[in-house]
C-alpha positions as CSV (number, residue, x, y, z in Angstrom):
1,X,72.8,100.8,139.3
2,X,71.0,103.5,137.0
3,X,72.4,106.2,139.7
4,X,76.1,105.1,139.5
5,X,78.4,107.6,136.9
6,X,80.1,106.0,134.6
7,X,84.0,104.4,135.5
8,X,82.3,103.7,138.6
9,X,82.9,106.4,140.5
10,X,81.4,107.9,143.5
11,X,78.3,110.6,142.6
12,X,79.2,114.6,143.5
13,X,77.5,116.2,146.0
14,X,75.5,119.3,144.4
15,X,78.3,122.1,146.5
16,X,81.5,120.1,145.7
17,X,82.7,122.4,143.2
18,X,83.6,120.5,140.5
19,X,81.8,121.3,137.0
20,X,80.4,118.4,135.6
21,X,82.4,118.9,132.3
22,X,85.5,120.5,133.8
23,X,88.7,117.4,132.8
24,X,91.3,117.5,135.3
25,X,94.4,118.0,133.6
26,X,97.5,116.2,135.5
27,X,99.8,117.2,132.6
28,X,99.6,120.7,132.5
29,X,103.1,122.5,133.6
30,X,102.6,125.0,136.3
31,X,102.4,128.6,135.5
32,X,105.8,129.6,137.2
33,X,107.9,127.2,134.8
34,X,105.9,128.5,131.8
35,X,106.8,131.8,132.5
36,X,110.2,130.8,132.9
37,X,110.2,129.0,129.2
38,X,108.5,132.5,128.1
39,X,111.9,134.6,129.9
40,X,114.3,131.9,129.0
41,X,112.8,131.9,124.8
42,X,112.7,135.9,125.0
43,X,116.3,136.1,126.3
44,X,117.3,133.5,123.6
45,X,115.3,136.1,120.7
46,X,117.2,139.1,122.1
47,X,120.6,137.4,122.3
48,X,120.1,136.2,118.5
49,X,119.7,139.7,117.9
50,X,122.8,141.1,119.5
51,X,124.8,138.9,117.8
52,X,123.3,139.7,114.3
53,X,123.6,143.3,115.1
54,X,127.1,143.4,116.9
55,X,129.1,142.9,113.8
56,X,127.6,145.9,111.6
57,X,128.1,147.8,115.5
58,X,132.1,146.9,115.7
59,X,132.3,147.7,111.4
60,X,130.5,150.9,112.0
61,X,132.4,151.9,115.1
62,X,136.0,150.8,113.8
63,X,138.0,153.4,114.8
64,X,137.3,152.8,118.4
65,X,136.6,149.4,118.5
66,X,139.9,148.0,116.4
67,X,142.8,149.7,118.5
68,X,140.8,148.8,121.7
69,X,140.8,145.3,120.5
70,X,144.7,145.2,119.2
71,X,145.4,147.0,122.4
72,X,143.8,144.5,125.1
73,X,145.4,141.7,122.8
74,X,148.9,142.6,123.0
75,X,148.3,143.6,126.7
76,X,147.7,139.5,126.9
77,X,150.2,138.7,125.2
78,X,152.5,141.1,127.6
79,X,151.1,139.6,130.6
80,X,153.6,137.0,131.2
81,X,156.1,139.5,130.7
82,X,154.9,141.7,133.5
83,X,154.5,139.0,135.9
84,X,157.9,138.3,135.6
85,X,158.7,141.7,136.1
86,X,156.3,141.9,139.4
87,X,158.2,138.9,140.9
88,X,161.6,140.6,140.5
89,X,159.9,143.5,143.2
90,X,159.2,145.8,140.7
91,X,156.1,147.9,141.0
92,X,153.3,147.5,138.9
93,X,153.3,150.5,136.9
94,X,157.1,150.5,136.5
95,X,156.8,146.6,135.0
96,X,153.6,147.9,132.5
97,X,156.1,151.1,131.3
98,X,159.0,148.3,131.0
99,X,156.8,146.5,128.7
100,X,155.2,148.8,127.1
101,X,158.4,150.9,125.9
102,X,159.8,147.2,125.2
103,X,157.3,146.6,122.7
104,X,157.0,149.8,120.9
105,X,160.9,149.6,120.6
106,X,160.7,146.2,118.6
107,X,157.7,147.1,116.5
108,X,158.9,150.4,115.4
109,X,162.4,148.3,114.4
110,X,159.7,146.1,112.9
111,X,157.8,148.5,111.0
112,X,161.2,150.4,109.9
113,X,162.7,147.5,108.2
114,X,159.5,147.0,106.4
115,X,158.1,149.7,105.6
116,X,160.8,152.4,104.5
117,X,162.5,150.2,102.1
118,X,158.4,149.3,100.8
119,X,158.2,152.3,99.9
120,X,161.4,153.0,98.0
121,X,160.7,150.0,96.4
122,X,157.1,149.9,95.3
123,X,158.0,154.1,94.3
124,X,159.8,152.7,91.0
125,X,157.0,150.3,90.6
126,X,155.9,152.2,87.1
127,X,159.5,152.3,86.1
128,X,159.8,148.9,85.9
129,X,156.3,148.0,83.8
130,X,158.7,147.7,80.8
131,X,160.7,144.9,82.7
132,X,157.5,143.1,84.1
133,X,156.2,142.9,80.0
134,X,159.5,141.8,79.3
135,X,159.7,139.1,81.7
136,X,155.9,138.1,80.9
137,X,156.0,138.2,77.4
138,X,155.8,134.4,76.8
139,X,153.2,134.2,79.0
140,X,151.3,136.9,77.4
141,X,151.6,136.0,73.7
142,X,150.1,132.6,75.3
143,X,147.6,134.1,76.2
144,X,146.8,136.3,73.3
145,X,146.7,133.3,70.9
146,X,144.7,131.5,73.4
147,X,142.5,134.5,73.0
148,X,142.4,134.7,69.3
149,X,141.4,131.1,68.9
150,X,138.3,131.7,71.2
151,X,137.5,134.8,69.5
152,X,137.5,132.8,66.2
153,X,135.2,130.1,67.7
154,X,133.1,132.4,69.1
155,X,132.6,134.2,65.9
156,X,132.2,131.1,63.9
157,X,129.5,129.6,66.5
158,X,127.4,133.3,66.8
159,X,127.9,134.4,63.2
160,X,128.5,137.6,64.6
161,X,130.9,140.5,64.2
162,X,134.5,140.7,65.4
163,X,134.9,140.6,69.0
164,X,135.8,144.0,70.3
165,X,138.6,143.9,73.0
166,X,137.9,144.9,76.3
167,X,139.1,148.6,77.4
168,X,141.5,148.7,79.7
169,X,141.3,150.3,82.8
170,X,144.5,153.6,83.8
171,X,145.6,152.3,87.3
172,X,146.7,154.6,89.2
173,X,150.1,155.7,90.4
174,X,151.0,155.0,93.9
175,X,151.4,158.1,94.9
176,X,147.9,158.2,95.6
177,X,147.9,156.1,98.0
178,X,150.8,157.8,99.6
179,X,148.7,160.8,99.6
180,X,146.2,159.3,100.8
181,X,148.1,157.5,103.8
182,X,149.6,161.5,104.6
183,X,145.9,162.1,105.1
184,X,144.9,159.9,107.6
185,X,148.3,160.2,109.4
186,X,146.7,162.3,112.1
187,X,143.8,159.8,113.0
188,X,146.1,156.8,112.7
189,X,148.4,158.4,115.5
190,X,145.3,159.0,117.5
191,X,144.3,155.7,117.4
192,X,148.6,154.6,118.1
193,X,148.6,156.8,121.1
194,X,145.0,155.6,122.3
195,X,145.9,152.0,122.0
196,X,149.4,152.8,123.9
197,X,147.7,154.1,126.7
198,X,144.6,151.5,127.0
199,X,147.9,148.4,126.7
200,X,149.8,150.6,129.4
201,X,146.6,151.1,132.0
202,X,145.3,147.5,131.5
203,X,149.1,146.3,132.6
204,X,149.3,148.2,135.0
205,X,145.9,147.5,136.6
206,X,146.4,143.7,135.6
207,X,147.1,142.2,138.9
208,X,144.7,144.7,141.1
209,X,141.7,144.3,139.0
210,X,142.3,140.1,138.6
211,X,142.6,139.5,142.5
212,X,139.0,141.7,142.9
213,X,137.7,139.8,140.2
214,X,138.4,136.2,141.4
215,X,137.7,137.6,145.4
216,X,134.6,138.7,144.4
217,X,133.1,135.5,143.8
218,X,130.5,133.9,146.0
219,X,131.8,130.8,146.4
220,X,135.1,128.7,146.7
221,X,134.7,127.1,143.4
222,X,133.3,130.0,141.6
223,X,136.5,131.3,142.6
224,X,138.5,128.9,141.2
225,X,136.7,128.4,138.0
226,X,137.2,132.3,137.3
227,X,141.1,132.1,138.5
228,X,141.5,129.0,136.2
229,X,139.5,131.0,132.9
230,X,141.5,134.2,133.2
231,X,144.9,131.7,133.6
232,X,143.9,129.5,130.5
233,X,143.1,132.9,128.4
234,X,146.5,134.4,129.3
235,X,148.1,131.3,128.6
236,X,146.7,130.3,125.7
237,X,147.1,133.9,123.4
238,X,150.4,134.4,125.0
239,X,151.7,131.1,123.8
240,X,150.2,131.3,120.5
241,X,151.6,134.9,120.0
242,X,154.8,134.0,121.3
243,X,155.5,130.8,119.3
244,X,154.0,132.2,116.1
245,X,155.9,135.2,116.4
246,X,159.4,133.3,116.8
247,X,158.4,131.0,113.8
248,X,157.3,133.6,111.8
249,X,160.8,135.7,112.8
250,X,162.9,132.6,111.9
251,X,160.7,132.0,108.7
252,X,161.5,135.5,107.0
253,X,165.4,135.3,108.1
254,X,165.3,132.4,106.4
255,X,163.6,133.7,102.8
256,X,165.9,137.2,103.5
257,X,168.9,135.4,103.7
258,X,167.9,133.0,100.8
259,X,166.7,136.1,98.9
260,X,170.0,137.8,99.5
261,X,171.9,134.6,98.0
262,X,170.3,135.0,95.0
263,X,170.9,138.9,94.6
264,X,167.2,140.2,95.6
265,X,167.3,143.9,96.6
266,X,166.0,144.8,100.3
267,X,166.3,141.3,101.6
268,X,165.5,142.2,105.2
269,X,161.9,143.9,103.8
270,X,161.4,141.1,101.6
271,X,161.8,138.2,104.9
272,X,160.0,141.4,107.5
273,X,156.7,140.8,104.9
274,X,157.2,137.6,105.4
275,X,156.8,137.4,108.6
276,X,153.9,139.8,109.5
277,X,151.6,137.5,106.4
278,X,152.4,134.7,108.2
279,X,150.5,135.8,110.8
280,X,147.6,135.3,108.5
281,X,146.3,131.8,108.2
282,X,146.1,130.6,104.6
283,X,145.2,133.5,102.5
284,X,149.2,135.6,104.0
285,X,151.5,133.1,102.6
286,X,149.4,133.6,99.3
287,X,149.7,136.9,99.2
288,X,153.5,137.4,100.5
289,X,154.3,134.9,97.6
290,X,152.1,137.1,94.9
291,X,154.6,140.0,96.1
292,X,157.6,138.3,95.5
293,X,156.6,137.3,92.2
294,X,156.1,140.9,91.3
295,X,159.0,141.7,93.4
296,X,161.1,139.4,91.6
297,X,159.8,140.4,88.2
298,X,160.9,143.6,88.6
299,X,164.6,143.0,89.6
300,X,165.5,139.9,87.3
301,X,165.6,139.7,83.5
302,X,164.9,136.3,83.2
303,X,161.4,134.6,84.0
304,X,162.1,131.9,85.9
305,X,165.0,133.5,87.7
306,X,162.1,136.5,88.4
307,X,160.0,133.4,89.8
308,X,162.5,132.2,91.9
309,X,162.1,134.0,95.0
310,X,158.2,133.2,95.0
311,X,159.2,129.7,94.6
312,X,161.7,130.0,97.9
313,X,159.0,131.0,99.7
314,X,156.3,128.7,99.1
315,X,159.2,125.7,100.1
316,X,159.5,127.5,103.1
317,X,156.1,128.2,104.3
318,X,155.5,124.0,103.0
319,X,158.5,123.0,105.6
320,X,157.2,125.3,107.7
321,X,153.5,124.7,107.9
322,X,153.6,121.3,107.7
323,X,156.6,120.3,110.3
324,X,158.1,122.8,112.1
325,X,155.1,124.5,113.2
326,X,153.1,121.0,114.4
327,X,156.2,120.0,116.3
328,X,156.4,123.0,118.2
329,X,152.8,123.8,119.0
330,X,151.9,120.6,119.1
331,X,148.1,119.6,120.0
332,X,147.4,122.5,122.8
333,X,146.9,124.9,120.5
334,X,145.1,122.8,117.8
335,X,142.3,124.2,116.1
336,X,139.8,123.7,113.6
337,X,140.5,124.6,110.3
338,X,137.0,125.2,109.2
339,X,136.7,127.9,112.4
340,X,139.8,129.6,111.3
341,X,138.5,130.4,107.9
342,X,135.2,131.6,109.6
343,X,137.3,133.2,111.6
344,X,139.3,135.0,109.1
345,X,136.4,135.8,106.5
346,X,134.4,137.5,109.6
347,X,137.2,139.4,111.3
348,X,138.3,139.9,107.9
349,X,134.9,141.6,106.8
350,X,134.5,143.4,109.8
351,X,138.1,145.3,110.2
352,X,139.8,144.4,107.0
353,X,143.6,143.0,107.3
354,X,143.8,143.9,110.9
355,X,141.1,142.1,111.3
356,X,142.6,139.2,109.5
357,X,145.8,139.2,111.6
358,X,143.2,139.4,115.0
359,X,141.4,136.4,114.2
360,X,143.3,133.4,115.4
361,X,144.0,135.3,118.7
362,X,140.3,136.5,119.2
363,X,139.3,132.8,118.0
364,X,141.2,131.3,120.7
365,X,139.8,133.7,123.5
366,X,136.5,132.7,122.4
367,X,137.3,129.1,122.6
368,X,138.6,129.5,126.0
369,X,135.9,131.3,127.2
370,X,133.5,129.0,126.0
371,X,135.2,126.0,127.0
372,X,135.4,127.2,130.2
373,X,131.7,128.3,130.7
374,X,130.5,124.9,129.0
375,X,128.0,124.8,126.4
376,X,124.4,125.4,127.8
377,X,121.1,123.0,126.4
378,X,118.9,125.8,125.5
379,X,116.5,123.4,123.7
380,X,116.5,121.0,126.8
381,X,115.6,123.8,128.9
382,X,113.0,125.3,126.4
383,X,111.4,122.2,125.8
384,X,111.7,120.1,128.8
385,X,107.8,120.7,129.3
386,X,107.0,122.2,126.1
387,X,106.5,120.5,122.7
388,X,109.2,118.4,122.2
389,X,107.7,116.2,125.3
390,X,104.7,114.5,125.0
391,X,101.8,115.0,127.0
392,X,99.9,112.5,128.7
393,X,96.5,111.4,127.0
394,X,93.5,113.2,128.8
395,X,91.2,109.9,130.3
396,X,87.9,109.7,128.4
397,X,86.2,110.0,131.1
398,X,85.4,112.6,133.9
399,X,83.2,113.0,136.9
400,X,79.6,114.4,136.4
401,X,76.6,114.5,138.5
402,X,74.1,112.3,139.0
């Protein structure tokens, strides 16, 4: 018995090999899935860092990357347009022409109504600062006796001397920023005639370059799960742009007309601004009320009749938001109200208000997208070996010679 191993094991002949304190290690992965953990966690580090890079790329590169974005967006949104076209036998670059021209027609309408009476009206902005202090002189000597009784409890708390009142700060005319608009008219039609042509060629190319891209596929399903992505994308930001879009229209008719009952100059401006914040989620209907008010405050003597058109549009955007709108887009189009406002703030930060009035529609692409590819378990395939699984205890005892 003294020349039997311990666990009872056989003894090792002298050429076998095997060290006599070499474990054999049944749990070790095999080297060809640890160097696919090591490719799979290095691609995961470099994608991290793309997309903590990309944003500073698209802010730094925004006068390329913001019309090319507006452009392919509204080409989406035209697509159903064109393939309406292309089933009444008309060629492909006759339907994208048809569209295109269609488009610029309405938006320079658009634009026209809102933006030449804008200007007339914010021009006599400084000629009506006397009317605005009229209008919010109750609210001001409010808040100057407000102001004098903390100044007195401040003094009497710190014992020290009188409270010196902040300096005001000259603001500046708006001619500025008409100047400054005249400036940059030259690279703002570059941009207008870029994104014309990249909406235009996309249209154009629309049907060509979606047949190669679903033909192109390996496989029958492949196929089919591309043809089914590029339909719910099109589907999806056309619908939203299209039903937002006749809301929104119908929203500022509704404040212009209301506006025009109660004797508001430029009516048609006042619904046309309207309609284009709307398109903003949240933070638009803020703002287009916060221009009424100043709106209103220069046209009306009387505070609360000055108020009144702010008021009319806040009702509106209540009815609007909270019943017309769910009734008509109902629970397709649903989405979360915490991604919105991340959204917003990042689209926002990146390209400024037309980033803000992208970020639903580039939100939804995303979603779709996503949806469609389904959600990948990068820590299941990181760790299916690694360290979240635990290994098998190594037995305490091994063979050794004799």
């Amino acid at each position: 018995m003294a020349g039997v191993p311990l666990g009872g094991a056989a003894a090792v002949a002298p050429g076998s090999g095997l060290a006599s304190d070499d474990p054999i290690d049944d749990a070790a992965p095999p080297v060809d899935d640890r160097r696919d953990r090591l490719l799979a966690a290095l691609t995961l580090i470099a994608g991290i860092a793309l997309l903590l890079g990309l944003p500073f790329a698209l802010k730094a590169g925004a006068e390329f990357f913001l019309p090319v974005t507006i452009s392919l967006v509204i080409a989406i949104a035209l697509i159903p347009v064109l393939e309406w076209l292309e089933r009444r036998r008309l060629p492909s670059w006759l339907a994208s022409l048809v569209c295109v021209v269609s488009f610029l027609a309405l938006a320079n309408v658009a634009l026209a109504a809102i933006v030449v009476p804008a200007i007339e009206f914010f021009r006599r902005l400084p000629e009506r600062i006397d009317r605005i202090q009229t209008n919010l002189a109750p609210l001001l000597d409010l808040y100057q006796t407000l102001e004098k009784y903390l100044n007195k409890t401040i003094m009497h708390l710190a014992n020290t001397g009188p409270v010196r009142a902040a300096p005001t700060a000259a603001v500046a005319p708006p001619g500025s920023l008409l100047e400054l608009a005249a400036t940059s008219a030259p690279a703002a039609i570059i941009q207008v005639f870029f994104g014309v042509l990249v909406v235009f060629f996309f249209l154009a190319g629309w049907s060509r370059t979606r047949r190669a891209t679903i033909t192109s596929r390996a496989s029958f399903g492949g196929a089919m799960a591309t043809a089914r992505v590029i339909q719910d994308v099109v589907d999806d930001v056309s619908a939203y742009l299209g039903t937002i879009t006749m809301i929104n229209v119908v929203l500022g008719a509704i404040v212009g007309t209301a506006l025009w009952a109660i004797g508001m100059p430029y009516p048609a401006m006042w619904g046309g601004i309207v309609a284009l914040l709307n398109y903003v989620p949240y933070f638009g209907p803020i703002a287009a009320a916060l221009l009424l008010a100043i709106g209103g405050l220069m046209t009306f003597n009387d505070i609360w009749v000055a108020l009144l058109p702010s008021f009319i549009m806040i009702g509106c955007h209540l009815v609007e938001a909270n019943a017309v709108t769910p009734l008509i887009v109902g629970h397709r189009l649903t989405i979360n109200p915490v991604l919105i406002l991340i959204s917003l703030s990042f689209w926002s930060w990146v390209w400024g208000t037309p980033g803000a009035l992208l970020a639903v529609p580039l939100l939804i692409i995303i979603q779709t997208v996503v949806g469609a590819a389904g959600k990948p378990d990068i820590a299941g395939f990181l760790f299916e070996r690694g360290t979240l699984v635990r290994e098998r205890p190594k037995s305490r005892f091994s063979l050794r010679r004799n």
